[in-house]
C-alpha positions as CSV (number, residue, x, y, z in Angstrom):
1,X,121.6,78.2,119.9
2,X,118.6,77.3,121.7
3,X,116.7,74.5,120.6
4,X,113.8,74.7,118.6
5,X,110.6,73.0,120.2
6,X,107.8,71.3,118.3
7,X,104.8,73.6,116.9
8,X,102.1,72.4,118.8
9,X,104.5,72.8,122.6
10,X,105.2,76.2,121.1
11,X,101.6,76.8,120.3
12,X,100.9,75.9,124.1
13,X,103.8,77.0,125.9
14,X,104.2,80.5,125.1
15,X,102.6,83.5,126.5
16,X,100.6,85.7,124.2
17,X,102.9,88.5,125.1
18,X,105.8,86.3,123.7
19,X,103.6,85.1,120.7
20,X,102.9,88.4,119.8
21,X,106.7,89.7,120.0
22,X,107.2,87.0,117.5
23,X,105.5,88.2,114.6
24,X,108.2,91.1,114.4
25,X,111.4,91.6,112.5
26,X,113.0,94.5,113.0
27,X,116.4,95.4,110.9
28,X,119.7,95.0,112.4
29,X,122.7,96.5,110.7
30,X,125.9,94.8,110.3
31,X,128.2,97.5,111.0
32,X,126.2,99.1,113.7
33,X,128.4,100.7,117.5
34,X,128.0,99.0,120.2
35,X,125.3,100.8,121.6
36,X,122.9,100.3,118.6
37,X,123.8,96.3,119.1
38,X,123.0,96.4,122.7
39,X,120.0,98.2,122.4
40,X,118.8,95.3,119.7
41,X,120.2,92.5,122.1
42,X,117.6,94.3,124.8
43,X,114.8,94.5,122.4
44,X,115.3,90.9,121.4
45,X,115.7,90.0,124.6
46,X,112.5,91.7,126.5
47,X,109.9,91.4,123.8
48,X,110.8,87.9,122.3
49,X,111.3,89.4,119.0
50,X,110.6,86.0,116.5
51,X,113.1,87.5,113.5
52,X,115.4,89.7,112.1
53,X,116.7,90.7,108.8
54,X,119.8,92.0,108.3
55,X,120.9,95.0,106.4
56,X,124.8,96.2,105.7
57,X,124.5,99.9,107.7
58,X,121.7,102.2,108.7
59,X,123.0,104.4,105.9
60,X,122.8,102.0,103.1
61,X,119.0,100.7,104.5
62,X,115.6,102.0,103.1
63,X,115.8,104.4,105.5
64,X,118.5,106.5,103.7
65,X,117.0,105.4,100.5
66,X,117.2,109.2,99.0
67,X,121.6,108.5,100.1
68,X,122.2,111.3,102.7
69,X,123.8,109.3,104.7
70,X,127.7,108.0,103.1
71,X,128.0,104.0,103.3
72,X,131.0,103.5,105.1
73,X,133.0,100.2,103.5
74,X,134.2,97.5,105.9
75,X,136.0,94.8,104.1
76,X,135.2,92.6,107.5
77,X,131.5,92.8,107.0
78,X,131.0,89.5,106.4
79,X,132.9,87.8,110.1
80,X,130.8,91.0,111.6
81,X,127.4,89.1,110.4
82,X,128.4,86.1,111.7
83,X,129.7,87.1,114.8
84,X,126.1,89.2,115.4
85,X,124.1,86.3,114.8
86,X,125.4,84.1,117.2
87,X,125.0,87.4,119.7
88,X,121.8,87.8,119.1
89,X,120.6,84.7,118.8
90,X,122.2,84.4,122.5
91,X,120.0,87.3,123.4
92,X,116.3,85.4,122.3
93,X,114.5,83.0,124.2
94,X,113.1,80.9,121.2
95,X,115.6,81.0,117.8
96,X,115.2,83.4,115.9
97,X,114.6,83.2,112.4
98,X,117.3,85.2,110.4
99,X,116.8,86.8,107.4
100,X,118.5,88.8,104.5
101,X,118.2,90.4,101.0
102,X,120.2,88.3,98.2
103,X,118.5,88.6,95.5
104,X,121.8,87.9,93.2
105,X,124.1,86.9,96.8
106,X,124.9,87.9,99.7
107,X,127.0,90.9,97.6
108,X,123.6,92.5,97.6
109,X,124.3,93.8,101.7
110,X,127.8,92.3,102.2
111,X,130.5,93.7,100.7
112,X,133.8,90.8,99.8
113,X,131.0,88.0,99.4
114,X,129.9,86.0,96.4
115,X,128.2,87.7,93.6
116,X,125.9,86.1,91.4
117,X,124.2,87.5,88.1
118,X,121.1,90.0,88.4
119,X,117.5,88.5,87.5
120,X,117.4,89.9,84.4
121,X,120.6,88.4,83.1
122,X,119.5,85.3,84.5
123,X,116.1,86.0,82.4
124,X,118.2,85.7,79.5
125,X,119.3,81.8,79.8
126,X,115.8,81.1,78.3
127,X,116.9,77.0,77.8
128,X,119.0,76.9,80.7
129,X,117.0,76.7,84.0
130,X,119.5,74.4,85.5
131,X,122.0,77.2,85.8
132,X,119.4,79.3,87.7
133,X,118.7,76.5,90.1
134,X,122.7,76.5,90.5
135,X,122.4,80.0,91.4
136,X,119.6,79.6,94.1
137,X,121.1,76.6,95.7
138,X,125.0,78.7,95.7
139,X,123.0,81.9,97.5
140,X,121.7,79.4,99.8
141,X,124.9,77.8,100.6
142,X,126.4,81.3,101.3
143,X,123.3,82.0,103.9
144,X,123.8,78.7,105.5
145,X,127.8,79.8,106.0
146,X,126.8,83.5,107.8
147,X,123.7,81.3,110.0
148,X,120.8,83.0,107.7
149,X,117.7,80.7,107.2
150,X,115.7,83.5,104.8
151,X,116.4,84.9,102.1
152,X,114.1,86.9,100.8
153,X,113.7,86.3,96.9
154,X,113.1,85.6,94.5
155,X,111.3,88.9,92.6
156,X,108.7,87.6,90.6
157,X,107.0,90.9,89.4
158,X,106.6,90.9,85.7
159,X,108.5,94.2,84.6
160,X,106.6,95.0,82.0
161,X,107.5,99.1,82.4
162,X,110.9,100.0,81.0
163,X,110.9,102.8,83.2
164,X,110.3,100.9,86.4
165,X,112.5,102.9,88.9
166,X,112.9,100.2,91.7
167,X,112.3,96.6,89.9
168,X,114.0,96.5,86.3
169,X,117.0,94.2,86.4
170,X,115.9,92.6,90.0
171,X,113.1,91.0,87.4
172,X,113.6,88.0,85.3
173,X,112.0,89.9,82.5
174,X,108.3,91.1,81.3
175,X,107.2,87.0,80.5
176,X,105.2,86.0,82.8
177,X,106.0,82.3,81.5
178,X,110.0,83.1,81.5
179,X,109.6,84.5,84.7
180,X,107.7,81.4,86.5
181,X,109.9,78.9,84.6
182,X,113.4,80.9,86.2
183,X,111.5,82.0,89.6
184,X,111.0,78.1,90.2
185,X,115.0,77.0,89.4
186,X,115.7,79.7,91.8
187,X,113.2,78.3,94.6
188,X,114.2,74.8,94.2
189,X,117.8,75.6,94.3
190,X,117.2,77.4,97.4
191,X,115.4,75.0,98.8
192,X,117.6,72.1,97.8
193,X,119.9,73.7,100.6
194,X,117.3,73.9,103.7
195,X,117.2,77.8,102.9
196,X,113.6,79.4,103.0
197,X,112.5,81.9,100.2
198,X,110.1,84.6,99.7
199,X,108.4,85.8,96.6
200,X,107.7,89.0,96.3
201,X,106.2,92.3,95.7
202,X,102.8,90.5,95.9
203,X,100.3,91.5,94.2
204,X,103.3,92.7,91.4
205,X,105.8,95.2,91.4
206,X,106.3,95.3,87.7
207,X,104.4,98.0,85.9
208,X,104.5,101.1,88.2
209,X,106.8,104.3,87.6
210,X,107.2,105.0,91.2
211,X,109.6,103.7,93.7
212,X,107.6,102.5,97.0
213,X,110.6,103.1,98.8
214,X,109.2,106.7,98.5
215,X,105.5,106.9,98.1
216,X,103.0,104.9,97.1
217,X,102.5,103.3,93.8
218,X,99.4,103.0,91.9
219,X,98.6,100.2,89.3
220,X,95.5,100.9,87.5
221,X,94.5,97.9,85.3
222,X,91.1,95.7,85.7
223,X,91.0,92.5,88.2
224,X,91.1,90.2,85.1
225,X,94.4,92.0,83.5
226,X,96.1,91.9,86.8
227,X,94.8,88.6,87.3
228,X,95.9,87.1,83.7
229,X,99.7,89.2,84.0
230,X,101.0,90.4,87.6
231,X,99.3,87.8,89.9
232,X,100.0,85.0,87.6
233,X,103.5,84.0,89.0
234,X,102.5,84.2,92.1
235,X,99.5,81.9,91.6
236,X,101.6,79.6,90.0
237,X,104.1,79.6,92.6
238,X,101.8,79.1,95.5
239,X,100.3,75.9,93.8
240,X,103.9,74.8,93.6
241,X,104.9,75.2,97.4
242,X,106.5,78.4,98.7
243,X,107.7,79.1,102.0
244,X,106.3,83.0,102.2
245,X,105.2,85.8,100.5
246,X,105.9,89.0,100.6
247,X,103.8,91.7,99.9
248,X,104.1,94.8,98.1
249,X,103.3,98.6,99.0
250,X,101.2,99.4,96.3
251,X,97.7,101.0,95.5
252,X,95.8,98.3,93.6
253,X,91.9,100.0,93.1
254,X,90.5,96.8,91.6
255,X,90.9,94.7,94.6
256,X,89.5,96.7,97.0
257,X,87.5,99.1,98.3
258,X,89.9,101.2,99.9
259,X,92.6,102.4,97.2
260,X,94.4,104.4,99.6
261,X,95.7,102.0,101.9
262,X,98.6,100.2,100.1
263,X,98.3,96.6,99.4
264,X,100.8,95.6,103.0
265,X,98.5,96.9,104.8
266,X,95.3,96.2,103.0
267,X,92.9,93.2,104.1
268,X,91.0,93.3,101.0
269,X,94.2,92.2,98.7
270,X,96.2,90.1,101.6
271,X,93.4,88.4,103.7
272,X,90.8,88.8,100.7
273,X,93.1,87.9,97.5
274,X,96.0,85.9,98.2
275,X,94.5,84.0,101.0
276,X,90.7,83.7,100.2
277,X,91.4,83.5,96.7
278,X,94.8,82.1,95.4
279,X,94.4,79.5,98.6
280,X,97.8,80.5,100.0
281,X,98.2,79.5,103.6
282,X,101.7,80.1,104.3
283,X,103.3,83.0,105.5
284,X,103.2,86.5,104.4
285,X,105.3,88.9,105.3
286,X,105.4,92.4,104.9
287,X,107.9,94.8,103.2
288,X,109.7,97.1,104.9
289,X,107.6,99.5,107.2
290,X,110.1,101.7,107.3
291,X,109.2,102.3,103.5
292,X,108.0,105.9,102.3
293,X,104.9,104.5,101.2
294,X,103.4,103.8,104.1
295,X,105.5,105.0,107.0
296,X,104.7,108.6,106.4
297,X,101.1,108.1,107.0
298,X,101.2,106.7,110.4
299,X,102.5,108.9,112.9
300,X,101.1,106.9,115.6
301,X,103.3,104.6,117.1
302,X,102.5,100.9,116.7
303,X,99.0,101.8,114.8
304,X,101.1,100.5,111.2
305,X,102.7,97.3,112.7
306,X,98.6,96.1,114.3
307,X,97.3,97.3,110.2
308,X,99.7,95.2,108.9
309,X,99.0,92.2,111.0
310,X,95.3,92.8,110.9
311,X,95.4,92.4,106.9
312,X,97.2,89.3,107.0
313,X,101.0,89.6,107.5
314,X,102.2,87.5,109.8
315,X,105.9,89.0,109.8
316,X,106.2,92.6,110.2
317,X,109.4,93.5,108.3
318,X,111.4,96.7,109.6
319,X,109.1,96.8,112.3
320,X,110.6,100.4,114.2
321,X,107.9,100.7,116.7
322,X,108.0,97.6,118.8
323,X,107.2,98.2,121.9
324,X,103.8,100.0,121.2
325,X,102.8,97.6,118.3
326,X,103.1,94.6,120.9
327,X,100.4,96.8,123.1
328,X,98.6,97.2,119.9
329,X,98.2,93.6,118.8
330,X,97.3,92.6,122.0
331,X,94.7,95.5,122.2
332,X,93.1,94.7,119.1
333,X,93.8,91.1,118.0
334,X,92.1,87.5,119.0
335,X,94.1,84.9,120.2
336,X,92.9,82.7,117.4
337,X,94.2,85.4,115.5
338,X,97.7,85.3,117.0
339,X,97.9,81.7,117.2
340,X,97.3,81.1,113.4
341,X,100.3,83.6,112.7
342,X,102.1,81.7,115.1
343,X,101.7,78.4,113.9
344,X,102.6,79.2,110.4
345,X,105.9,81.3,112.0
346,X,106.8,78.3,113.4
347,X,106.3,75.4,111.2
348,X,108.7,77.9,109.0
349,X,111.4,77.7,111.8
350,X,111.2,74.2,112.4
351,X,111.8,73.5,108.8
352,X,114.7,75.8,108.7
353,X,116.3,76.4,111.7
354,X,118.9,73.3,112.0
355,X,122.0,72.9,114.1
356,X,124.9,72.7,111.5
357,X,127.8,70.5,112.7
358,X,130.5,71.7,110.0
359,X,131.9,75.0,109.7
360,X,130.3,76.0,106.0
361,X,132.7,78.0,103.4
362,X,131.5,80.8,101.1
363,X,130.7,79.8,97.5
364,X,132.9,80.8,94.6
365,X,130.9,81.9,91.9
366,X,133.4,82.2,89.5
367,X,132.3,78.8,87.0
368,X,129.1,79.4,87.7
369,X,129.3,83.0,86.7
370,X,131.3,81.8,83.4
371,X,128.5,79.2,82.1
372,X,125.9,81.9,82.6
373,X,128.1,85.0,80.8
374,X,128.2,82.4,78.1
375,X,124.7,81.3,77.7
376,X,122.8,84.9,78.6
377,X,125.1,86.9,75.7
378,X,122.6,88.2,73.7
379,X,123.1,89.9,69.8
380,X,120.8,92.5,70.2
381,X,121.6,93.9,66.7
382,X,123.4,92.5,63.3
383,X,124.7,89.6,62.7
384,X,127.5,87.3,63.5
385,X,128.8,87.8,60.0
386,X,129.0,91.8,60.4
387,X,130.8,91.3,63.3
388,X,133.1,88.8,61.5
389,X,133.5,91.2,58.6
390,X,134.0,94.2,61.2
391,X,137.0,92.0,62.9
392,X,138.9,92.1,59.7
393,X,138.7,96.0,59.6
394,X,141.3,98.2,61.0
395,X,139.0,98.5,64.2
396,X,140.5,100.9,67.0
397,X,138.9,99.9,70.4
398,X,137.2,102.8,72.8
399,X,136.4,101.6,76.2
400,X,133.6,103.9,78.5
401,X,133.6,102.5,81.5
402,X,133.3,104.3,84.9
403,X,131.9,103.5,88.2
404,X,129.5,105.1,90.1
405,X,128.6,108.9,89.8
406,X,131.8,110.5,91.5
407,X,133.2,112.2,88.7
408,X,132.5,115.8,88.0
409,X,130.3,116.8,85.0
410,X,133.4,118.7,84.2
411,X,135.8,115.9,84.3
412,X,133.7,113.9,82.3
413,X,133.6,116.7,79.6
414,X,137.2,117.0,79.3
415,X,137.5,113.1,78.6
416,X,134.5,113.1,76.2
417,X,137.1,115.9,74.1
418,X,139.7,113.3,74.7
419,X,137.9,110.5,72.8
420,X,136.8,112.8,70.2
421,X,140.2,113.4,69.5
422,X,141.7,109.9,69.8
423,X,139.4,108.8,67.7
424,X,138.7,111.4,65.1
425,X,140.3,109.8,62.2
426,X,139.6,106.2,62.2
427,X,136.3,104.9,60.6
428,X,135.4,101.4,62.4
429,X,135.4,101.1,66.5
430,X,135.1,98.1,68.8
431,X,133.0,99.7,71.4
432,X,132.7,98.6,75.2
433,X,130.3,100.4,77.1
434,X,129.7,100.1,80.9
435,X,126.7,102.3,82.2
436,X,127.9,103.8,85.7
437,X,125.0,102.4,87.5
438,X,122.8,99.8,87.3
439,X,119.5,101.9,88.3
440,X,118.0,104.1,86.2
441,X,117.9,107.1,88.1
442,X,119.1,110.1,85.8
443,X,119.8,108.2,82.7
444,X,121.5,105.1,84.5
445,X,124.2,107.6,85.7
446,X,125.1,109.1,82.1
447,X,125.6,112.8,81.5
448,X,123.6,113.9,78.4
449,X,126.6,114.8,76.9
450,X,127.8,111.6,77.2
451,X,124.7,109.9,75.5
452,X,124.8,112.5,72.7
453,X,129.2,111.5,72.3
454,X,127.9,107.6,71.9
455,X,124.8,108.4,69.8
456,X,127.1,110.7,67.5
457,X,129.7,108.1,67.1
458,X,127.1,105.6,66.3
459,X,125.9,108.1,63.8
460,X,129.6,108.7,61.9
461,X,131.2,105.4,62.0
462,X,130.9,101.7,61.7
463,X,130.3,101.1,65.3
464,X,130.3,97.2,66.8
465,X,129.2,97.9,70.5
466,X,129.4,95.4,73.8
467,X,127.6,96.5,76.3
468,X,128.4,95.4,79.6
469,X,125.4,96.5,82.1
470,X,121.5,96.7,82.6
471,X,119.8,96.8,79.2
472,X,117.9,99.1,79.8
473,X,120.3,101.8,79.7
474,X,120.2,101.3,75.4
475,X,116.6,102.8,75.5
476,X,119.1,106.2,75.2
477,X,121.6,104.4,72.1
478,X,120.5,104.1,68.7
479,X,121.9,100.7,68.5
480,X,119.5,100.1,65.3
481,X,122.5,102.2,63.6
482,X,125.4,99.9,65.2
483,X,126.7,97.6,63.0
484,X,126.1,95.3,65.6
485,X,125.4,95.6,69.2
486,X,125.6,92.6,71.4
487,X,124.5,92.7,75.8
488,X,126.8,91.2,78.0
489,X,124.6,92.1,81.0
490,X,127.1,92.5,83.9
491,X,130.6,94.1,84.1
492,X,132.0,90.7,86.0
493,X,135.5,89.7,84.5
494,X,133.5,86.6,82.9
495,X,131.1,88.3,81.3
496,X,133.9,91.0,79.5
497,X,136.1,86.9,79.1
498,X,132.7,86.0,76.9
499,X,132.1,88.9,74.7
500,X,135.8,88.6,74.1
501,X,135.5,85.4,73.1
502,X,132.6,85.7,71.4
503,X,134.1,88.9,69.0
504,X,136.7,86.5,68.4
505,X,134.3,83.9,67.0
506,X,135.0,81.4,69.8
507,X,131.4,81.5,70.9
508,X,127.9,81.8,69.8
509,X,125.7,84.3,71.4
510,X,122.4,82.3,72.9
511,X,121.3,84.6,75.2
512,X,117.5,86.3,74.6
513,X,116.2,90.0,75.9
514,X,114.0,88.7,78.6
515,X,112.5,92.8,77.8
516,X,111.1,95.2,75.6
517,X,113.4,98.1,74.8
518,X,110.5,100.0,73.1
């Protein structure tokens, strides 16, 4: 790797063509041909591009959000990663700072890496903040091991909408307290390891029904509401000491006067809010500009990338129109400008960018994942003594469990008359319940029928139910008719090891919702 020179030399040594080319990030893909990684090598290579963040394939990105495209699975992944790094990072004339999505691990793009517990699970370790430090400092580790200085987390939008399409369990939970108090373990852990972080969807992600990965959001409260609930993580963050922002594509009326352009590209809410008002001086990047929300709107090429630097960002994020934003910039920008984005890009890769003498392993997450399982389990409904007094029943267990949405409507109709039948004649069932996806798209994945079989089984028996997924998905369960119903939050072999054990009476359940079901 090249080395890294000082801020100031880097201040006065560069071009301000090369400055400019710094301020983008464009995606690379992991499993990308040969062409594709050439054609990046160029890019990097000609415009100085300062960063990149790394996605598993172009049909798995925010591009192919709506899933047209099929993710093809390469169990290599991972040696891939590191093998492009050190390419690219051949390719740039200054280091470039390398960044990634692992929110809960590097799982989150890479498929056969370490994964750790979602937000909201870890939400529900209300007394155990220590085990979310663990978590952050683990991801970082993992980052470290593939040559990725960024990762960009944590999620500190409040959730306070249950039907939140695109934050939900990425969210510690709808406290804004809980969620500063768990947002900080995971920042510290993170930066325990020399890793940099990102908090984001500034100015809050958490109460909107629409996904910004296609259109535009709009949260309509008053400055003061916003001010008191959404914005209040981030302010306390930013006091703290964090190493960037990111901000959100959302329409946010009361900060501004022009409602239309989403808060990425808005000076108002980035130049005017975060850094005139909440005093943050550090980086900002943007979110993906590849993103539905304000992609669509800009078919001029390079007109987004100069919007989003000339509100505030100083990284542009899935940057796709290079080239012309450079021309842009330079058109439009001052060179006080530039050089302020500069400096703080730089003072970030100084801090992070590190020659690392020993060959770093992957984490295993397995104890980690056990002590959280065990402290997140949450009774939801009844008691420990119904479930006791259930256990000495002639329980029958019934296990729904299926992954993904690949089965046929008809398929699943001709099991659902299966279970009916297995279990027509007993009176007391030990239920386990896996949602088939963790987003709530259509129901979290479940077939109405399907909802209507649990719901009806709920109805006509003594039902003690486990459920092993997002928590959201019980909005559809009358679980208030369970004899009890406890949330295991993940389908991870030591999550199912502690409900067992916690049926069996071997374990208390400490866990609290970090949500609102209602």
């Amino acid at each position: 790797m090249n080395n890294m020179i000082p801020t100031k030399e880097a201040i006065e040594k560069l071009s301000l063509i090369e400055k400019v080319g710094q301020l983008f990030m464009p995606a690379a893909f992991i499993n990308d041909t040969e062409e594709e990684i050439q054609k990046l090598e160029k890019l990097i290579s000609e415009h100085h591009v300062g960063s990149l963040c790394f996605f598993h394939s172009r049909a798995s990105a925010a591009t192919n959000f709506e899933g047209k495209k099929k993710i093809v699975v390469n169990k290599n992944s991972f040696d891939t990663l590191r093998n492009l790094i050190k390419r690219y990072q051949k390719a740039a004339t200054y280091p470039l700072l390398i960044s990634i999505d692992a929110e809960w691990g590097l799982a989150m793009r890479i498929e056969n890496t370490p994964q750790y517990p979602y937000a909201i699970t870890l939400g529900a370790n209300t007394e155990n903040k220590d085990l979310v430090f663990e978590v952050g400092k683990q991801i970082a580790k993992d980052c470290k091991a593939a040559g990725i200085h960024w990762n960009l987390s944590p999620v500190v939008d409040v959730n306070v909408n249950p039907n939140n399409p695109v934050i939900g369990y990425r969210s510690f939970g709808d406290n804004k307290h809980n969620v500063v108090t768990m947002a900080t373990a995971y920042v510290k852990g993170t930066q325990s390891e020399n890793v940099l972080t990102s908090i984001k969807h500034f100015p809050g992600h958490g109460d909107t029904a629409t996904d910004s990965h296609l259109g535009l959001p709009v949260i309509d409260k008053s400055k003061k509401d916003l001010l008191e609930n959404e914005l209040y993580p981030f302010q306390i963050l930013i006091d703290k000491g964090v190493d960037s922002v990111m901000a959100g594509h959302l329409s946010v009326p009361a900060f501004t006067t022009s409602p239309e352009l989403p808060s990425s590209i808005n000076k108002d809410i980035i130049t005017g809010v975060l850094r005139n008002e909440m005093g943050f001086d550090g980086v900002v990047i943007s979110d993906a500009l590849n993103m539905h929300a304000v992609s669509k709107n800009y078919p001029t090429k390079g007109e987004l990338e100069w919007l989003s630097f000339n509100a505030g960002n100083d990284v542009l994020c899935f940057a796709e129109h290079i080239e012309e934003g450079i021309q842009f910039i330079l058109q439009n920008a001052s060179e006080k400008q530039i050089n302020k984005s500069i400096e703080r890009i730089w003072r970030l890769k100084e801090k992070a960018i590190i020659e690392e003498s020993l060959e770093i392993k992957l984490t295993d997450p397995s104890s980690l994942n056990r002590r959280i399982a065990e402290q997140s389990l949450t009774l939801h409904h009844g008691s420990s003594e119904d479930i006791a007094n259930f256990k000495e029943s002639n329980f029958c267990t019934l296990t729904i469990k299926r992954f993904g949405t690949d089965q046929s409507k008809q398929d699943i109709l001709e099991n659902i008359v299966e279970m009916k039948k297995e279990v027509k004649n007993e009176t007391e069932i030990l239920l386990l319940l896996t949602p088939p996806q963790i987003k709530p798209t259509n129901k979290f994945g479940f077939f109405d029928e399907e909802i209507y079989f649990i719901n009806e089984l709920i109805a006509s028996k003594n039902i003690v139910l486990y459920h092993f997924g997002n928590p959201y998905a019980l909005k559809f369960l009358k679980t208030e008719k369970t004899t009890a119903t406890v949330i295991a939050y993940q389908n991870f072999k030591e999550f199912q090891d502690a409900a067992t054990e916690h049926f069996l009476g071997k374990l208390e359940a400490k866990g609290k919702l970090p949500v609102s079901l209602s």
